[in-house]
Structure formats: C-alpha cells, structure tokens
N, C-alpha and C positions, 0 to 999 in steps of 0.2 A: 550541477551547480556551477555557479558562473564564477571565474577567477578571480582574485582583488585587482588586479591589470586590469582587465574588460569592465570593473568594477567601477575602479578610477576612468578611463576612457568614458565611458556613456557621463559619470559627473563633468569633467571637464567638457562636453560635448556640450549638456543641458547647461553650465554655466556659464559658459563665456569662451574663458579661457584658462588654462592651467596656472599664471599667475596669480588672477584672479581668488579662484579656487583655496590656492595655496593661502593666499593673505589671509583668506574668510573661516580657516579651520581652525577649531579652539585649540588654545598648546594649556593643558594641565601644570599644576604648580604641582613640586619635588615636595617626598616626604617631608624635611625639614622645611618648607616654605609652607606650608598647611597645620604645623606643628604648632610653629610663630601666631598665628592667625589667633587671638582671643578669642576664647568661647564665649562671649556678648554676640561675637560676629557671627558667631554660626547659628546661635537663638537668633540672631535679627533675620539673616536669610530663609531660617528655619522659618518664620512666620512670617516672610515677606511670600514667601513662596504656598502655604496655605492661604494665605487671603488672596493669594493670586487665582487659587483653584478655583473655575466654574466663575469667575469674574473678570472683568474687563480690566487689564494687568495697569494700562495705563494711569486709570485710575487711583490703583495702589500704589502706585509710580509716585505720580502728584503730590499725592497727599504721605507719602512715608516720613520727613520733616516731623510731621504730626505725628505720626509711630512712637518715632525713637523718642521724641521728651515723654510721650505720656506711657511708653513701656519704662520709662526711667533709662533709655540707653539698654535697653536690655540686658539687664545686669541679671543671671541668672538668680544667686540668692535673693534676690530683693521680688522678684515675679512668684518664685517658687511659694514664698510667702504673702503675695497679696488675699485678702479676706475676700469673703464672698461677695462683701458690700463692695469693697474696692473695684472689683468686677464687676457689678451693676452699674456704679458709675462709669467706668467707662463704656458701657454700654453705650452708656448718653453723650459721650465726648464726640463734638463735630470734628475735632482731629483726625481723627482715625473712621474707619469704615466701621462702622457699629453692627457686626457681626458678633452673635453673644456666644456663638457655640466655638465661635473660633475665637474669640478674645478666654476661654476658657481652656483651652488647647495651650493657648498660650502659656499662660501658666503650668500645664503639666508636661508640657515640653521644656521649659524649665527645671521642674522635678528631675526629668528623663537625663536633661542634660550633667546637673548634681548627681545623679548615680554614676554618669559616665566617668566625671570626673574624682569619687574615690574609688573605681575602679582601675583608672587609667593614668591618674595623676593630672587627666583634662581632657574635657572633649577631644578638644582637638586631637591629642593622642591616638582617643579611639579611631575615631574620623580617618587620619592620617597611615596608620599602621595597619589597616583593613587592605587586605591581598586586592589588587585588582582583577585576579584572575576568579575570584568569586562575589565580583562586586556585587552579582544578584543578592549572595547574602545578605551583605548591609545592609539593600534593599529592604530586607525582612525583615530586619533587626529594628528598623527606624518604622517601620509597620508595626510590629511587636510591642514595641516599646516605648515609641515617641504615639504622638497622638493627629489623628486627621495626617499621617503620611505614607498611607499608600497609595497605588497608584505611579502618576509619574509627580506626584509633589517629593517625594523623597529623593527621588534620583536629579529632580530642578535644583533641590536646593545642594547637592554633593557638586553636580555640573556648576550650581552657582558660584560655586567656593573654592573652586580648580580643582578638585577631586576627578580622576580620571576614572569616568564613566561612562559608557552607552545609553542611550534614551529609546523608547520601542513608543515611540508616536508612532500616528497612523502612518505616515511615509517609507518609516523605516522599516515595520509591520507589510505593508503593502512591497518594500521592493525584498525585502528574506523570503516572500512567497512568491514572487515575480523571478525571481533568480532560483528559484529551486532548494531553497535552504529550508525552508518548513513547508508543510500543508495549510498549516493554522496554528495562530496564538493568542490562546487565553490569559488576560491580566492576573486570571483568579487560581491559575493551573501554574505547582511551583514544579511540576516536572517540564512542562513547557516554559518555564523562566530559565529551567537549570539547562535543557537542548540551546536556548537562545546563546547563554554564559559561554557551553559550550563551543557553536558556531564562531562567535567575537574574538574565545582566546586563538580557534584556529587561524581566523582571517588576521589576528594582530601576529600570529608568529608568523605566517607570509609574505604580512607586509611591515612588519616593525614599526607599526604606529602607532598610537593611543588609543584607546578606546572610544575616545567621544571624539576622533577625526573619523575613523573608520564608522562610527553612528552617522556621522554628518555627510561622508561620502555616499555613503548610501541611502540617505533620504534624498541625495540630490540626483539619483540616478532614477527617480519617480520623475 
C-alpha cells in the first residue's frame, strides 16, 4: 500500500503545485458550526442534492431560486404536511424540475428529518454529533431512513454542508485500487463500505487531516 506522503506527492504532481492543491481542499465545519446550521438548510441541500442525481447539476443550479419559494423555504413541518394534490401540482410547476418521484422524496425526507429532530432535539444535532470515524454509518442511516439517498447523494449532501466525509466516486474507487488498498468496491457490499471507513481512519491518523481532503487527495492522484 502506498503512503499518505507518496500519496500527497503524485496529487501535487498531477495538480500543479502544492499551493495550489492546498487552496483547492475542502476544510469541514466544527461540531458546533453544523449544529447552528437550520434544519430548512439541510432539507434544502438534502433535495438539492437528489435532484442533482442522474441529472445535469447546472441545471438544478439555475433554477434552485424556483426550489426554495415553491418548497416554501424548505420548512420541514410545512413539506412534511403537503397533501397529495399539493404534490401534483408541483408536479406541474415550471419552477422547479418536475421530477414527481423526487418531489415526493421531498416530502418524506421531511418526515425523516422531524424524526431526527424529536430524537435529537434537531437535525442538525443528529448530522453534527455522528463520529467521523464511522461516517459510512450515516451513510446508512440516511439510506435507511431518508428517501432516494443512497449512493453518493447522501454523502453530497453531508460534504455539502461541511460534514467531514469521504466520497468513493469513480477516482477515488480507481486510485484505493491503484495504490493497493482494495481489490474491489461494491456500492451495494457494507462490508466493503466498513474495509473503505477502515482504510480513511487509518490514512487520517497518518496524516491528521480530514476526511474529505484525504478523498480529494486521492482522487487527484488518478
């Protein structure tokens, strides 16, 4: 297996320069800074980041403006409660990308979100106080639980929101098998999610750095 040193080296090679490099790595937001964050903000990311799935992002970009008035701001109680009707018509709303199975997602990601919060006292909580060290968990949990987020939509939308995470795209997938760290990884195999968790907390106590720099240094070493 190749060292987080040799690791680093090849990304700053394929990037430029080690300035460079350094400026372009995401820095995660502290417990208490993800706490703060309104659980609106995390339902909004939450479904910015499924309509992103399997679609052209810019898009969703564009037209988000349109999102947030006709999700009402994303005000969980107020989704959790839309009628079926209210859903049809937004169906029909040019605002938004008239995805029906995902504007119904919407809503029970809502739901999901109100569980979190008489369990936790707020999403956010939940979100916030989840060990890094088993981030895959969460993963699961927001698969389990939330709706349309497995995959890498649940771990977009944690990275979206400064949650210190790992992402297993094709790059990062291609170089943990290029460096000798796996054989193969299945999105669908959680004993292969739990070897990945594994590998990450060892390469962060090597190098003491986050999770989603250590993802990003080594996608960039493809």
């Amino acid at each position: 297996m190749t060292s987080f040193e040799k690791l680093y080296q090849i990304a700053v090679s394929n990037y430029g320069s080690m300035l460079d490099l350094e400026a372009a790595l995401p820095v995660p937001k502290t417990e208490e800074e993800l706490e703060d964050i309104p659980d609106d903000r995390y339902l909004s990311m939450m479904t910015r980041c499924v309509f992103r799935a399997g679609f052209v992002w810019r898009v969703i970009d564009h037209k988000w403006s349109g999102f947030e008035s006709s999700f009402v701001n994303f005000n969980p109680l107020a989704i959790a409660h839309f009628s079926d009707e209210r859903l049809e018509e937004l169906a029909q709303d040019t605002n938004i990308v008239r995805n029906f199975t995902k504007i119904v997602a919407t809503r029970n990601n809502a739901g999901f979100v109100l569980d979190q919060q008489r369990h936790y006292g707020s999403f956010a909580k939940f979100i916030a106080q989840w060990p890094s060290n088993d981030i895959s968990g969460l993963w699961l949990e927001l698969k389990k639980q939330g709706s349309r987020l497995g995959g890498n939509t649940g771990p977009m939308m944690l990275r979206g929101m400064g949650k210190d995470t790992f992402l297993m795209t094709k790059d990062v997938c291609d170089a943990l098998i290029n460096h000798g760290f796996i054989d193969k990884f299945s999105p669908h195999s959680q004993r292969d999610l739990k070897n990945v968790q594994v590998i990450f907390n060892n390469l962060q106590e090597e190098s003491n750095r986050p999770l989603s720099q250590i993802s990003r240094i080594l996608a960039w070493t493809v």
